[in-house]
ROPAMAR-135290 format. One record per residue: residue number from 0; x, y, z of N, C-alpha, C, O, CB in turn. Coordinates in Angstrom, 2 decimals. Glycine has a CB too. Layout:
! residues N
+------+---------+---------+---------+---------+---------+---------+---------+---------+---------+---------+---------+---------+---------+---------+---------+
: resi :      nu :      nv :      nw :     cau :     cav :     caw :      cu :      cv :      cw :      ou :      ov :      ow :     cbu :     cbv :     cbw :
+------+---------+---------+---------+---------+---------+---------+---------+---------+---------+---------+---------+---------+---------+---------+---------+
:  NUM :       X :       Y :       Z :       X :       Y :       Z :       X :       Y :       Z :       X :       Y :       Z :       X :       Y :       Z :
...
+------+---------+---------+---------+---------+---------+---------+---------+---------+---------+---------+---------+---------+---------+---------+---------+
***
This chain:
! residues 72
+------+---------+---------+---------+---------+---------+---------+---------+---------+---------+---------+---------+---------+---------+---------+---------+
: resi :      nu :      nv :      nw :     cau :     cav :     caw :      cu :      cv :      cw :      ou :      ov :      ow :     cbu :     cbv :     cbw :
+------+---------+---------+---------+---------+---------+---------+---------+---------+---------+---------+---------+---------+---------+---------+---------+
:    0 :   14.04 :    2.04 :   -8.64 :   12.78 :    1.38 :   -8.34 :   12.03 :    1.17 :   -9.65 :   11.64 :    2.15 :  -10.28 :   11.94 :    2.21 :   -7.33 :
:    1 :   11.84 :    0.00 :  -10.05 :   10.64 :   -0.07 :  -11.11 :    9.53 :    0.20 :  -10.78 :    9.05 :    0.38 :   -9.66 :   10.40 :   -1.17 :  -11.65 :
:    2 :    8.82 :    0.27 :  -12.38 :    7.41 :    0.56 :  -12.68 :    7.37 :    1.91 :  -12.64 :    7.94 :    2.65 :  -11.83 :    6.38 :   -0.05 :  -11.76 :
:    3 :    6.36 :    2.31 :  -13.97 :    6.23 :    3.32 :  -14.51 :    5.72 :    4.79 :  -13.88 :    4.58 :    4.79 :  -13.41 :    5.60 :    2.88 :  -15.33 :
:    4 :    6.37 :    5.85 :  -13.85 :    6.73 :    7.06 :  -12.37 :    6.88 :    6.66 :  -10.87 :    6.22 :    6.96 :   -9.88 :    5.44 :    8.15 :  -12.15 :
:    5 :    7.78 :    6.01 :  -11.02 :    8.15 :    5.70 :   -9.34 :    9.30 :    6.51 :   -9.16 :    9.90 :    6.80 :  -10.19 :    8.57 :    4.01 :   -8.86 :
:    6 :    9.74 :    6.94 :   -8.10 :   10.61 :    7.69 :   -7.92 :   11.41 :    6.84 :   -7.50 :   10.81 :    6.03 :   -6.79 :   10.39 :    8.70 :   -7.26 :
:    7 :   12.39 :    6.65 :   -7.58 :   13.64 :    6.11 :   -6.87 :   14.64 :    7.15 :   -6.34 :   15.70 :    7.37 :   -6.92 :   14.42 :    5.21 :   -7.83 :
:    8 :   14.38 :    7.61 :   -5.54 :   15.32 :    8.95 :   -4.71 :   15.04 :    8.45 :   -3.58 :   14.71 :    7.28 :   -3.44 :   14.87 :   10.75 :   -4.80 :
:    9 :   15.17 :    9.54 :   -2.35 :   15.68 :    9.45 :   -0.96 :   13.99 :   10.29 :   -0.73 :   13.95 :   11.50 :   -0.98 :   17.57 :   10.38 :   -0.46 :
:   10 :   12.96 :    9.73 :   -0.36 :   11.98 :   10.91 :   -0.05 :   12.03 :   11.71 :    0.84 :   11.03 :   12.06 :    1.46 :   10.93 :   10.62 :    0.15 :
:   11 :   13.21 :   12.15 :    1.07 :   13.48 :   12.86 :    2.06 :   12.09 :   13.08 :    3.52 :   11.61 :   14.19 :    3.77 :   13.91 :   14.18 :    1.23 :
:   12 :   11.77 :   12.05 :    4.12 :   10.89 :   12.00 :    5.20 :   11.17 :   13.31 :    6.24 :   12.19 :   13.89 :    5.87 :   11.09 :   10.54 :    5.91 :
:   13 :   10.74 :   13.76 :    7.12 :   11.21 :   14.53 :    8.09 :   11.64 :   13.83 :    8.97 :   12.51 :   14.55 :    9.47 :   10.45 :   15.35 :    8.55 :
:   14 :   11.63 :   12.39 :    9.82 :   12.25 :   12.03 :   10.45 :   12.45 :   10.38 :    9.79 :   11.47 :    9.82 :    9.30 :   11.75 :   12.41 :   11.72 :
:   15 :   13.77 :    9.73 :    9.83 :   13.39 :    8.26 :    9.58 :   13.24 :    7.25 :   10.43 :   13.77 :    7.38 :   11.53 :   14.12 :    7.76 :    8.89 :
:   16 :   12.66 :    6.28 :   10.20 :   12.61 :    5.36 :   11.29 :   13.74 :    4.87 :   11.63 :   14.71 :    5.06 :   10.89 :   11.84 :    4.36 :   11.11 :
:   17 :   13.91 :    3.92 :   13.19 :   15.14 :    3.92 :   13.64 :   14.81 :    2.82 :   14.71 :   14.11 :    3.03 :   15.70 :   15.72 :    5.37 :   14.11 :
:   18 :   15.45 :    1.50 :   14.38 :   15.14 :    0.37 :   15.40 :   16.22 :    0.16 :   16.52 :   16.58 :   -0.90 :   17.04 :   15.00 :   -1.00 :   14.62 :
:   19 :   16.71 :    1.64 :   16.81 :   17.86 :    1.63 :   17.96 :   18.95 :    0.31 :   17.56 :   19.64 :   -0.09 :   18.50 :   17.03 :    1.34 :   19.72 :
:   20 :   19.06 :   -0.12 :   16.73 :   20.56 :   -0.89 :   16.21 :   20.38 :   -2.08 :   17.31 :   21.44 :   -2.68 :   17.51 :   22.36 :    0.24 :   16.45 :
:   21 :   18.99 :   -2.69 :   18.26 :   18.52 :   -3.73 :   18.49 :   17.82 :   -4.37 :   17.49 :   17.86 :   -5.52 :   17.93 :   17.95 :   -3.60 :   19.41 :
:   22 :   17.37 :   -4.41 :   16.73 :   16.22 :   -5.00 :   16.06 :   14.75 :   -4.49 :   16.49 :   14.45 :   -4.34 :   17.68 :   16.31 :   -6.46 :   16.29 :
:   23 :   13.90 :   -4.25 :   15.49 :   12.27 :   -4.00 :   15.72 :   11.63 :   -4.29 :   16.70 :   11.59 :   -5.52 :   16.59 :   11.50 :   -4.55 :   14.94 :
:   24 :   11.01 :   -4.01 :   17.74 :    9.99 :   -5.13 :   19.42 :   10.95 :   -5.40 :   19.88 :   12.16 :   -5.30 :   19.71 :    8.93 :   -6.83 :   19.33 :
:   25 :    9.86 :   -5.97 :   20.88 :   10.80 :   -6.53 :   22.35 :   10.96 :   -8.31 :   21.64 :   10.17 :   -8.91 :   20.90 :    9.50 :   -6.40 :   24.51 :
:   26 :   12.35 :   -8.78 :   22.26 :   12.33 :  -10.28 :   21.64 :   11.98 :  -10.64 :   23.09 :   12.55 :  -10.36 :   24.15 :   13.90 :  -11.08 :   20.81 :
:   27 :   10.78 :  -11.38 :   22.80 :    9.99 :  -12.22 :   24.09 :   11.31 :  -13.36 :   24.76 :   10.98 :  -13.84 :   25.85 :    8.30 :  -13.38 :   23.29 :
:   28 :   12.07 :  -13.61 :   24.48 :   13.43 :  -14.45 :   24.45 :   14.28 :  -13.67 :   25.94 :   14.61 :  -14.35 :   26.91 :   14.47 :  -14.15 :   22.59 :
:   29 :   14.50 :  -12.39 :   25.88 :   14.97 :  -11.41 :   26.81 :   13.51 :  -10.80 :   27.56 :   12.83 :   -9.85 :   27.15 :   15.94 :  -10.20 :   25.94 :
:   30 :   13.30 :  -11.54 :   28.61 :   12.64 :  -11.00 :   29.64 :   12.78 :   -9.83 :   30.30 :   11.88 :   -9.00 :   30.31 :   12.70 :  -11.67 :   30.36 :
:   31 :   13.75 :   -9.68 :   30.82 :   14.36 :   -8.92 :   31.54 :   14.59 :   -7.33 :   30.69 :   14.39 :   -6.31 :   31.36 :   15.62 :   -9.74 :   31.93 :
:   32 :   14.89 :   -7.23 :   29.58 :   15.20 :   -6.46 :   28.74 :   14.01 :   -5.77 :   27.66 :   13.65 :   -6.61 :   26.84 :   16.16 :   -7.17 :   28.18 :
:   33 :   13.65 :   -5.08 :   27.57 :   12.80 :   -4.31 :   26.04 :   13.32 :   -3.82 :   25.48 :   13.75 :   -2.69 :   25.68 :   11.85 :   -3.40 :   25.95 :
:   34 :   13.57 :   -4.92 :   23.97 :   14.13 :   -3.82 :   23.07 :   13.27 :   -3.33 :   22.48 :   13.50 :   -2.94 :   21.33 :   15.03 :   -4.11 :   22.15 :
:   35 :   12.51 :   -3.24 :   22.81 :   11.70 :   -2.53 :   21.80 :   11.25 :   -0.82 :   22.27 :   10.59 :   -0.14 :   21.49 :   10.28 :   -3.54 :   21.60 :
:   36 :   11.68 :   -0.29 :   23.53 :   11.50 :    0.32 :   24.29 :   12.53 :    1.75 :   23.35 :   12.11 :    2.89 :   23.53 :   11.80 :   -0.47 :   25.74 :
:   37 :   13.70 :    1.60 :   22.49 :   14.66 :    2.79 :   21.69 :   13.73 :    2.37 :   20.51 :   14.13 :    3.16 :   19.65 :   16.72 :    2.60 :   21.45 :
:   38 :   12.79 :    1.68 :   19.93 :   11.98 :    2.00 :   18.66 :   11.64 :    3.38 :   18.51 :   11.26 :    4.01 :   19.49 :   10.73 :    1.26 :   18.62 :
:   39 :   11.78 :    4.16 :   16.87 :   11.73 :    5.23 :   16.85 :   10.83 :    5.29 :   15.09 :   11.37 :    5.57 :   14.02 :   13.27 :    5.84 :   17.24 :
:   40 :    9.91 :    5.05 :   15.24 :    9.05 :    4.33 :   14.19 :    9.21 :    5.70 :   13.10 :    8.85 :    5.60 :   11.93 :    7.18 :    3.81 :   14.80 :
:   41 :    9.70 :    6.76 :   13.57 :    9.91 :    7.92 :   12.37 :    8.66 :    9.13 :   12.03 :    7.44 :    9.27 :   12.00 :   10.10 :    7.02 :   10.88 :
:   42 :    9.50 :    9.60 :   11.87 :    7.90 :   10.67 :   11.19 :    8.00 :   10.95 :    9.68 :    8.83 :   11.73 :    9.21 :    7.77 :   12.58 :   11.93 :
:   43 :    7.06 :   10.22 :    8.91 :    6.75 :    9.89 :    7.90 :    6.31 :   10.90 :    6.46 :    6.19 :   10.53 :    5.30 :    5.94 :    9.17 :    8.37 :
:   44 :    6.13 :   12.38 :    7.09 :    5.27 :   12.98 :    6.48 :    6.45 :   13.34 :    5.67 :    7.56 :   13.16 :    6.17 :    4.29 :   13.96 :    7.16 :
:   45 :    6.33 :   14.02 :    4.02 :    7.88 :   14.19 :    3.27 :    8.02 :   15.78 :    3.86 :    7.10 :   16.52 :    4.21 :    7.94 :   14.01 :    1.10 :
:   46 :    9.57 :   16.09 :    3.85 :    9.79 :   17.59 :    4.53 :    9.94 :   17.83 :    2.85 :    9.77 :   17.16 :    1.82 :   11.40 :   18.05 :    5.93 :
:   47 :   10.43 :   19.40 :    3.27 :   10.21 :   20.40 :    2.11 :   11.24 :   19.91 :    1.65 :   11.98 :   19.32 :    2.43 :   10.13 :   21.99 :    2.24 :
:   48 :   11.62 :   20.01 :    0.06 :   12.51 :   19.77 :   -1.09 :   12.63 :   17.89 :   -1.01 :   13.63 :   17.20 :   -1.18 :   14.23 :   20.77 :   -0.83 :
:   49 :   11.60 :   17.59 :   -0.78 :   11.27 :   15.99 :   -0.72 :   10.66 :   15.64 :   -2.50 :    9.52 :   15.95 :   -2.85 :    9.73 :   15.63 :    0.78 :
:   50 :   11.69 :   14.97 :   -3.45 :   11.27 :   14.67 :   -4.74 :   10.14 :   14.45 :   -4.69 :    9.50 :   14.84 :   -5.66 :   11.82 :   13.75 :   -5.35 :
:   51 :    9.38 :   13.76 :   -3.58 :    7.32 :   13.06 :   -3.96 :    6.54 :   13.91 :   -4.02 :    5.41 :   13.83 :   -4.50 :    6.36 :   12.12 :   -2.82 :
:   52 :    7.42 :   15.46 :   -3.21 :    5.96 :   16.35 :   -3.88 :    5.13 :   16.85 :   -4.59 :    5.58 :   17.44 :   -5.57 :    5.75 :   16.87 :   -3.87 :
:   53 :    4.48 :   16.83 :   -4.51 :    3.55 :   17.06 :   -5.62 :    3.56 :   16.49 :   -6.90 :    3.43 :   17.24 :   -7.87 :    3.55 :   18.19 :   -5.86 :
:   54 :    3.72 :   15.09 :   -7.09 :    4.51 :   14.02 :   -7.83 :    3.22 :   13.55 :   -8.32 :    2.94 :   13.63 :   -9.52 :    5.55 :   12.88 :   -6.97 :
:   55 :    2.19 :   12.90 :   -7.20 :    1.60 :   11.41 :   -7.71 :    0.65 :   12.22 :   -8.41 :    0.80 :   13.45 :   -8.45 :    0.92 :   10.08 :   -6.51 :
:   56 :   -0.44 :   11.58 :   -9.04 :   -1.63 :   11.76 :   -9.54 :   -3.01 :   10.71 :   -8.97 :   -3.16 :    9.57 :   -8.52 :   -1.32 :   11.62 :  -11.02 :
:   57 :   -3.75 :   11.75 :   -9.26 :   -4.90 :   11.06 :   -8.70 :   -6.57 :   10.77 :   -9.92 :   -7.80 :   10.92 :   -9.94 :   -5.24 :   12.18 :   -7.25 :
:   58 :   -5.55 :   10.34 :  -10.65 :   -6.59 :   10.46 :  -11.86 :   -6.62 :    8.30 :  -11.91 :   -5.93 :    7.43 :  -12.45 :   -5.65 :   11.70 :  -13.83 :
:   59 :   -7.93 :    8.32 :  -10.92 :   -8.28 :    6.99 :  -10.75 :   -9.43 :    6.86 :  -10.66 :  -10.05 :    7.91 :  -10.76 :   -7.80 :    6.40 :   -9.84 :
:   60 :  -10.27 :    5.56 :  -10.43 :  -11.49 :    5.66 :  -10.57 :  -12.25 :    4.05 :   -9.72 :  -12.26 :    2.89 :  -10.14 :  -11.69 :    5.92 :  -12.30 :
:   61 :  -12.94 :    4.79 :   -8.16 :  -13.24 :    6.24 :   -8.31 :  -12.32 :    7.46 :   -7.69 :  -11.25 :    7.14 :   -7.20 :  -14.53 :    6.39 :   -7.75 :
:   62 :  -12.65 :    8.63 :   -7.70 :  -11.47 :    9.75 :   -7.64 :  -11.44 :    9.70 :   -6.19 :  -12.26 :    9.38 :   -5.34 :  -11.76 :   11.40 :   -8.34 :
:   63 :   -9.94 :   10.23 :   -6.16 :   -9.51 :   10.56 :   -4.58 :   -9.69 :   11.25 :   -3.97 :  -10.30 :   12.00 :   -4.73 :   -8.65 :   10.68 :   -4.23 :
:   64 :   -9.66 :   11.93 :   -2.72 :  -10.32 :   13.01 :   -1.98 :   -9.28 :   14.07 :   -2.44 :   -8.27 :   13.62 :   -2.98 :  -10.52 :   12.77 :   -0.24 :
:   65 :   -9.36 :   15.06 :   -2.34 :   -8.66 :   17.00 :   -3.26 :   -7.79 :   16.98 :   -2.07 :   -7.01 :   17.91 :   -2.25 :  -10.08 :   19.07 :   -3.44 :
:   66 :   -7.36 :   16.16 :   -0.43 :   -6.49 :   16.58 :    0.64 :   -5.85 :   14.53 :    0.76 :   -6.20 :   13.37 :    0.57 :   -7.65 :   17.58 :    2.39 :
:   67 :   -4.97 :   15.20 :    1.11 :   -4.75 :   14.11 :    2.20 :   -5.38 :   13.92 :    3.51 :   -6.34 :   14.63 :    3.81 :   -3.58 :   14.16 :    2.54 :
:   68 :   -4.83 :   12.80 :    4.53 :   -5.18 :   12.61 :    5.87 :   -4.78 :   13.67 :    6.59 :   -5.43 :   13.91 :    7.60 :   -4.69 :   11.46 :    6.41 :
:   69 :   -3.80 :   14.41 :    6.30 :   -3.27 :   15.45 :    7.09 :   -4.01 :   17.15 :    6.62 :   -3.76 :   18.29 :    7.02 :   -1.50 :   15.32 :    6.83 :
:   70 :   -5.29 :   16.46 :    5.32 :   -6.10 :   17.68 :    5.08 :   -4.93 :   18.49 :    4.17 :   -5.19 :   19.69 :    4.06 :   -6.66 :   18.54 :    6.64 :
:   71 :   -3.86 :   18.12 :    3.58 :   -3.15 :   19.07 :    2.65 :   -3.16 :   18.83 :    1.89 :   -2.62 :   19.50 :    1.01 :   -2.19 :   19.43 :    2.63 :
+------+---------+---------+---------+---------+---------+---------+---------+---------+---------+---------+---------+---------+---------+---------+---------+
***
């Protein structure tokens, strides 16, 4: 991945997303059918031994909050 400290690894997510091997949504085309119904949009947060931890910096301006959304 370019640009300067990007990680290019696997961020090891705790779960990844997963469009059930239909494609993303329901295709309005198939009435009868929802594919969108096996969407498995993932859980996003990085698990432990995930390269991004404790990676980025927050030296911007103006400064970022001391937690994330998840308060960690």
């Amino acid at each position: 991945m370019g640009g300067s400290g990007n990680i290019g690894d696997n961020p090891l997510f705790v779960r990844d997303p997963d469009d059930g091997g239909d494609g993303w949504d329901d295709d309005p085309e198939t009435l009868d059918i929802d594919e969108g119904a096996n969407d498995d949009f993932g859980d996003l947060h990085l698990a432990c031994g995930s390269p991004c931890l404790d990676t980025g910096t927050d030296s911007v301006d103006p400064a970022l909050p001391d937690t994330d959304l998840a308060a960690r």
